[in-house]
MARGUMAR-567003 format. One line per 4 residues: number of its first residue (from 1); their letters; for each residue x, y, z of C-alpha. Coordinates in Angstrom, 2 decimals. Each point is the difference from the previous one (the first is absolute). Layout:
<sites>
NUM	A	X,Y,Z  ...
</sites>
This chain:
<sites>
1	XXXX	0.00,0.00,0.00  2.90,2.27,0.80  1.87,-0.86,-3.29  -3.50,0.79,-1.81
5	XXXX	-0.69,4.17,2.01  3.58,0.00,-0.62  -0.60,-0.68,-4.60  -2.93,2.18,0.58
9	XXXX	1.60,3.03,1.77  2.81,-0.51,-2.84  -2.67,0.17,-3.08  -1.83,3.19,1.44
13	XXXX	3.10,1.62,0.47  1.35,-0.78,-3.92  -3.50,0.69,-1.05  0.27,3.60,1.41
17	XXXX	3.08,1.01,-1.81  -1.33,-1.08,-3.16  -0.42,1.99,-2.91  -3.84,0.41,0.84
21	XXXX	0.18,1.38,3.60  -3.32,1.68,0.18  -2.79,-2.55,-0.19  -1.86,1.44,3.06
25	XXXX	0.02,3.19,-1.78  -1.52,-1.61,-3.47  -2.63,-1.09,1.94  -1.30,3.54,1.24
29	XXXX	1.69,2.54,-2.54  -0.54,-2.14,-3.42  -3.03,-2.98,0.81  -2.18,1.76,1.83
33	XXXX	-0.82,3.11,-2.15  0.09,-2.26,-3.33  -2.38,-3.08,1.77  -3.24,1.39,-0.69
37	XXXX	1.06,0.72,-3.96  1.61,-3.46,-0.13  -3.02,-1.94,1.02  -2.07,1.89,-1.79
41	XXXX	1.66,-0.25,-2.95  0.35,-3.75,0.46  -3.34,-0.51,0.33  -0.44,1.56,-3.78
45	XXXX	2.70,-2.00,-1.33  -1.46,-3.52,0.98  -2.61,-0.01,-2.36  2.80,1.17,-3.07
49	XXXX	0.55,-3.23,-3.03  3.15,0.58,-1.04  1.03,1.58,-3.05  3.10,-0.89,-1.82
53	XXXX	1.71,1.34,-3.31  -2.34,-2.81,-1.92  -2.62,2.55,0.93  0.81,2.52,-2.72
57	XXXX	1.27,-0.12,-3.51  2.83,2.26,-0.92  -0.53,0.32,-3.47  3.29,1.24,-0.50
61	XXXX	2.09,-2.49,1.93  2.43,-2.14,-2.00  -0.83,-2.49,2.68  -2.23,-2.61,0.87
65	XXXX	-3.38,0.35,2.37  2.45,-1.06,2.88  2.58,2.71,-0.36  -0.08,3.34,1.92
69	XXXX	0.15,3.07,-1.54  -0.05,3.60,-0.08  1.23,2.55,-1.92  2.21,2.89,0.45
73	XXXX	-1.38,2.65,2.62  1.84,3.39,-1.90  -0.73,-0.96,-3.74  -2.41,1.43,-2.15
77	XXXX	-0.63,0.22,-3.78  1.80,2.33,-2.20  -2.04,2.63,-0.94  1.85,0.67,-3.28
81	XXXX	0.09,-4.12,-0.62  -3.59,-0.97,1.16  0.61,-3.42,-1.24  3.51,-0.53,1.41
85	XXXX	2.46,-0.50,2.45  -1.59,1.28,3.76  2.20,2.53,0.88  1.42,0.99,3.96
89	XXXX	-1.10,2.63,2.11  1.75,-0.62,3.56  -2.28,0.32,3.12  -3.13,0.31,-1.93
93	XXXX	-1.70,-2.89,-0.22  -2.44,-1.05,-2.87  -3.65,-1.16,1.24  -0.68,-1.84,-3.01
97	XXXX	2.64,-2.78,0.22  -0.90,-3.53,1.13  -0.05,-0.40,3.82  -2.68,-2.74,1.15
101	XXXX	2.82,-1.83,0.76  1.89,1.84,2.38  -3.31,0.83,1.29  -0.83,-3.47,0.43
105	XXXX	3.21,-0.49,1.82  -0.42,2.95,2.19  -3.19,-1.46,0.98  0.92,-3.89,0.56
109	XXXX	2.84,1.96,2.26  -2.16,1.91,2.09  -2.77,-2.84,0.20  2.41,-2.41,1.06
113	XXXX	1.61,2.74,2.39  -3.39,1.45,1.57  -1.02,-3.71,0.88  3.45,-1.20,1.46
117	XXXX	-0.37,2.95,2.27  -3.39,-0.93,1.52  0.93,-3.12,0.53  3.27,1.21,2.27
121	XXXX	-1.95,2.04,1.47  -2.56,-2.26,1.33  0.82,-3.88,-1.26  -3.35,-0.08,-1.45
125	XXXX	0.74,-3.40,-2.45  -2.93,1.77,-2.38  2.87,2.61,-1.12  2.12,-2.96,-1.40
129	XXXX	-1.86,-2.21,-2.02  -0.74,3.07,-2.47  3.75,0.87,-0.50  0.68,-3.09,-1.11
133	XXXX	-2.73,0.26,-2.86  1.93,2.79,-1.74  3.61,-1.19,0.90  -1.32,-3.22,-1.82
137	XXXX	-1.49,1.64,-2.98  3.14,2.16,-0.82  2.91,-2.38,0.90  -1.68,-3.49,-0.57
141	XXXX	-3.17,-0.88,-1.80  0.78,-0.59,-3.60  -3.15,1.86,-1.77  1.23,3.22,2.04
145	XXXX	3.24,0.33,1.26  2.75,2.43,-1.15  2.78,-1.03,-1.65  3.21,0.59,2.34
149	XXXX	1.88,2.40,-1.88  -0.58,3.69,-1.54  0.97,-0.11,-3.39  -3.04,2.68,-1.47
153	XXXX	0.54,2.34,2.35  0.25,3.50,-0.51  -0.26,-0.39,-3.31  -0.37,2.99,-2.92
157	XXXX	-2.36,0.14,-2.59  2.82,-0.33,-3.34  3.58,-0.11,2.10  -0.19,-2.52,2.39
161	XXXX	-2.40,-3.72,1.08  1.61,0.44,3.23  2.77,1.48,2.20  2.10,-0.75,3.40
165	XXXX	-1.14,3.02,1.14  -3.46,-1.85,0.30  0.77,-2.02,2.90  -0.76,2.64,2.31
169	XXXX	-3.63,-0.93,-0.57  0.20,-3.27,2.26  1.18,2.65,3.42  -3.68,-1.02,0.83
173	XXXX	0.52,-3.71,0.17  2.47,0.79,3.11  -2.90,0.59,2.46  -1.51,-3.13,-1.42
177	XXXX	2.94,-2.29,0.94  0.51,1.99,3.30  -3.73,-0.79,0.75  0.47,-3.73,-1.18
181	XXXX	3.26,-0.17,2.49  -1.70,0.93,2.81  -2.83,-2.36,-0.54  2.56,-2.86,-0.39
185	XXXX	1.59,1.32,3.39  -3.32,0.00,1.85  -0.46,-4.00,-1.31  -2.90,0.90,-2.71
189	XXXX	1.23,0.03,-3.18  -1.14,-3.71,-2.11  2.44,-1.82,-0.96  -0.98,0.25,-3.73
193	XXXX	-0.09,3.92,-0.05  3.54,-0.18,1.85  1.37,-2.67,-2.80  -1.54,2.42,-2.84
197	XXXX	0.89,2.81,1.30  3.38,-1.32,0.19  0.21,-1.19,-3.43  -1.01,3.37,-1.25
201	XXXX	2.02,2.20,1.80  2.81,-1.89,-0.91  -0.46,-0.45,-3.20  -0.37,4.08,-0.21
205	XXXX	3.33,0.51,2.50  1.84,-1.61,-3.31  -1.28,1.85,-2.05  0.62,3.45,1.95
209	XXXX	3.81,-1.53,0.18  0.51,-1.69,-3.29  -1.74,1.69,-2.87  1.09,3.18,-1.34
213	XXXX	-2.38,2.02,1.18  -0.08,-1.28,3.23  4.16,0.99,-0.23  -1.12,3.11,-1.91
217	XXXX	-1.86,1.37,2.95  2.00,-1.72,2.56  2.82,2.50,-0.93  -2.29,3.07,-0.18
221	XXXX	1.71,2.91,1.45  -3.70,1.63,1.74  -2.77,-1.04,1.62  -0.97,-2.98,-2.94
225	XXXX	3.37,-1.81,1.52  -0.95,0.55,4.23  -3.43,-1.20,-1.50  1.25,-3.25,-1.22
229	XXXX	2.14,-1.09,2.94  -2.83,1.00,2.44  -2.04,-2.29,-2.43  2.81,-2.68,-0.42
233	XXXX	0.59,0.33,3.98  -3.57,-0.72,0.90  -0.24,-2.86,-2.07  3.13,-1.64,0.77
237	XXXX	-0.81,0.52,3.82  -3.14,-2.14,-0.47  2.04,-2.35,-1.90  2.42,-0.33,2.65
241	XXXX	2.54,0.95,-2.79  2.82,1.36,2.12  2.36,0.50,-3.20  -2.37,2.51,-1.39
245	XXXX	-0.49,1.62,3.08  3.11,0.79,0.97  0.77,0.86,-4.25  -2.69,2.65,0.91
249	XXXX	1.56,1.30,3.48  3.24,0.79,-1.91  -1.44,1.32,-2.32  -1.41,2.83,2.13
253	XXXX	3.34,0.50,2.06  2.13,-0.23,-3.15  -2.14,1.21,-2.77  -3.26,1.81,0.75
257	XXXX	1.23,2.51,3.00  3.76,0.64,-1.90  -1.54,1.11,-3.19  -4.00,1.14,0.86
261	XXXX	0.35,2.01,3.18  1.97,2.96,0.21  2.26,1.47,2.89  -2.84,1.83,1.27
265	XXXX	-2.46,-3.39,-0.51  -2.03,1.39,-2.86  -0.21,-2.15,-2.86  1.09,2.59,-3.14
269	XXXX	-1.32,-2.69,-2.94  -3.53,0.11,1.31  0.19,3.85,0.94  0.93,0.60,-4.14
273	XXXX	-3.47,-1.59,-0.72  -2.76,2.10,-0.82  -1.66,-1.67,2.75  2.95,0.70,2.44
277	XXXX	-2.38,-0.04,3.22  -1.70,-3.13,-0.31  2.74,-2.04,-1.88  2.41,0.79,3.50
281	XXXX	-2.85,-1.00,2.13  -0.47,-2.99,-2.06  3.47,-0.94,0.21  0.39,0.44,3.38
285	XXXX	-2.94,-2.25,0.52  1.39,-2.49,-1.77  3.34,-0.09,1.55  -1.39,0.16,3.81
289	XXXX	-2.61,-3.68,-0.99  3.31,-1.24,-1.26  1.65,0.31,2.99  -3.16,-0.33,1.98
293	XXXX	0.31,-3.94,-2.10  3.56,-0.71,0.01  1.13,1.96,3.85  1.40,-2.61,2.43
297	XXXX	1.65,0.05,3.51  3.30,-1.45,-2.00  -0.60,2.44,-3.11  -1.89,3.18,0.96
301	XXXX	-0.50,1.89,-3.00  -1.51,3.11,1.44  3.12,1.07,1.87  2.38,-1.32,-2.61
305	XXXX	2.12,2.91,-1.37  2.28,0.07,-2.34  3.73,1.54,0.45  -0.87,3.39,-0.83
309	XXXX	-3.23,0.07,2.04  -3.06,-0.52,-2.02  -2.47,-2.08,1.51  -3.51,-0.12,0.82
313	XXXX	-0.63,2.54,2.43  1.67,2.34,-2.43  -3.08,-0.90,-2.19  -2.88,0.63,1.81
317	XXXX	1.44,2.48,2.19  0.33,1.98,-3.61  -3.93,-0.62,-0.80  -1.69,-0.17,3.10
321	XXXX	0.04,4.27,0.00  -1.62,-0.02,-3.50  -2.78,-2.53,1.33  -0.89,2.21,2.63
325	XXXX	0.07,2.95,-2.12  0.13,-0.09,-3.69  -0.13,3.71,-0.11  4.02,-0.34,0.79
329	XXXX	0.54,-1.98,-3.10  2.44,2.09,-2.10  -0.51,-1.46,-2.91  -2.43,0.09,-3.02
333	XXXX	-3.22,-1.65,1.11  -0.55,-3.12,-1.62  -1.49,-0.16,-3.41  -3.06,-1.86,0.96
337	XXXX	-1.21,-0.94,3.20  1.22,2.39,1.96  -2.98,0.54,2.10  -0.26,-3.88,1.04
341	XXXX	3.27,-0.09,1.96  0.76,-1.01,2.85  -2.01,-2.74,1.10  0.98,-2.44,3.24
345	XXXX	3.39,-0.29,-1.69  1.24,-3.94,1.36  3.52,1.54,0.22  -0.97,1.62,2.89
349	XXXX	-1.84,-2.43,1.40  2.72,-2.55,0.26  3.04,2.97,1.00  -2.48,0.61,3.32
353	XXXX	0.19,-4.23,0.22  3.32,-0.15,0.10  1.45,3.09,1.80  -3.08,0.90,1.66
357	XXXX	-0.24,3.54,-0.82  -3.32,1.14,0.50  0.84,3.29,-3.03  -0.53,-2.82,-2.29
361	XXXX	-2.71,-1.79,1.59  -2.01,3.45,-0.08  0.57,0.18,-3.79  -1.25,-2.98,-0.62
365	XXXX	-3.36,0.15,1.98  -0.83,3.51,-1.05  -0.86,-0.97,-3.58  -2.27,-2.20,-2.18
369	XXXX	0.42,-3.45,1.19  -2.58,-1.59,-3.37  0.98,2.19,-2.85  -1.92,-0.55,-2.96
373	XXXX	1.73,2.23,-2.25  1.20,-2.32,-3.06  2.75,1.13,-0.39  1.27,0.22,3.87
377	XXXX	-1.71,-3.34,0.55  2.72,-1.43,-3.48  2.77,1.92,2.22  -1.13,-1.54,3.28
381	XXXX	1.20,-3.47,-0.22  -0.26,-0.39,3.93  -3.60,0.62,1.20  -0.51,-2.24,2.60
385	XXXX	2.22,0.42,3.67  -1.62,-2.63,1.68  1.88,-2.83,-1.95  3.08,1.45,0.34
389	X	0.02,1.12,3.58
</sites>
């Protein structure tokens, strides 16, 4: 019995110093004003059939029925070449192009998320049982399912079927896996949706690796390469796929914070967008639910810096100001969507988890929580707090 308070005293003490050392505070600062929303939301989303990529024809896809795709956000037809080549116009993005996919995708991600949440919150089985429909439909059944790779997307009417560029698309399947992890954890995942899922995933994980433009956007210099290893991270971490995990980790120490963040932890390829606002919020998203995935006691990429002191910290510490006042911005406002930002920004959400600064924790609850905003929701790839906290 001694030996046994002895182990226990032992865990509680590791558990404290972990990277996640404010549970007690989730409870009251993050579950509590979201529970009522959650439920509620749940509730909706139990009744939802799923709806996969079979569910819409893009007419234009060089694909088949089972292949995702989209088209490029910023290109439009030439006015002086009706009948040609689309044309680019950065930051401004065309309404006509194809997007029931994505859409699709954004909605199977928030379905899946809503639902996981509810059922953490109360371990109400009647939550479960509805995930697994759409997890089935668009990783297993046959007459449904997507195929595990991206080759149509972002495509342009007369230059391109598809790009590597186009991978950012799948951000949304991240809260889907997260949600699927945590259901395995709590001892409810089937065994058939695990072995599918797995199969899918991994079958997708080599593609991000092996095909050129999984490489292609692998080596982006911007956001489109933190957006694949926070995608290639997530998978990999429910695939138990420590070689890809720790290929993303060094990545971010020896690639992403060397060459994206400057001195003063601004990130000067998304601030020469016409968007220069949202693409650094998006960014920084992106790069705090990577190391909100990949952060251990042994490798702790939030207070990782590299020899000439950019790090983390440095990040938000640079964009928290402009959350809580976007009047300070000294820039150009963005091109479009200028009005929609900031929203309940994860980056801050997950700095408060880990160094428990209650600045950050402010910025996050003072905004929308359940954006529906198109465009902020495409940007938003972490929605749900509940499954990762």
């Amino acid at each position: 019995m001694r030996r046994l308070l002895i182990s226990l005293i032992i865990a509680v003490t590791l558990g404290a110093l972990s990277c996640v050392t404010y549970s007690e505070g989730v409870d009251k600062e993050v579950v509590t004003p979201l529970r009522a929303t959650v439920i509620q939301n749940a509730k909706e989303n139990i009744e939802s059939k799923p709806v996969t990529v079979t569910s819409f024809i893009a007419e234009r896809s060089a694909g088949s029925i089972h292949d995702f795709y989209s088209e490029g956000d910023y290109w439009w037809p030439d006015s002086l070449n009706p009948s040609g080549p689309y044309i680019r116009r950065d930051g401004c993005t065309n309404p006509d192009n194809f997007v029931q996919h994505r859409q699709a995708m954004i909605r199977f991600s928030r379905i899946v998320g809503n639902l996981t949440s509810a059922y953490l919150l109360t371990g109400k089985d009647k939550y479960v049982a509805p995930v697994m429909d759409h997890v089935r439909a668009w990783f297993i059944d046959e007459d449904t399912r997507m195929n595990p790779n991206l080759l149509y997307a972002q495509a342009i009417k007369g230059v391109t079927t598809g790009r590597g560029i186009g991978i950012i698309d799948t951000i949304h399947l991240i809260e889907v896996v997260q949600s699927l992890l945590r259901l395995r954890e709590a001892g409810v995942l089937p065994e058939d949706v695990d072995k599918g899922t797995r199969e899918w995933l991994s079958a997708y994980l080599d593609w991000l690796m092996n095909h050129p433009y999984g490489v292609d956007e692998m080596n982006a210099s911007n956001n489109h390469g933190t957006c694949w290893a926070m995608q290639a991270a997530m998978f990999a971490k429910y695939l138990d796929n420590r070689e890809v995990m720790q290929f993303c980790a060094d990545r971010f120490k020896n690639v992403f914070l060397p060459t994206q963040m400057a001195d003063d932890g601004s990130f000067p390829l998304e601030l020469k967008r016409t968007k220069p606002y949202g693409y650094s919020l998006f960014n920084l998203d992106a790069m705090a639910t990577l190391c909100q995935i990949l952060s251990t006691e042994e490798d702790n990429l939030w207070d990782y810096t590299t020899p000439d002191g950019r790090n983390m910290r440095k990040a938000v510490e640079y964009m928290a100001p402009f959350i809580a006042d976007k009047g300070a911005w000294e820039l150009e406002p963005d091109v479009m969507f200028w009005e929609e930002w900031p929203v309940a920004h994860p980056a801050m959400l997950f700095a408060w988890n880990h160094w428990g600064d209650e600045r950050y924790l402010a910025l996050w609850q003072q905004y929308e929580h359940f954006p529906e905003n198109e465009e902020v929701i495409r940007n938003l790839p972490v929605r749900n707090p509940v499954i990762w906290l």
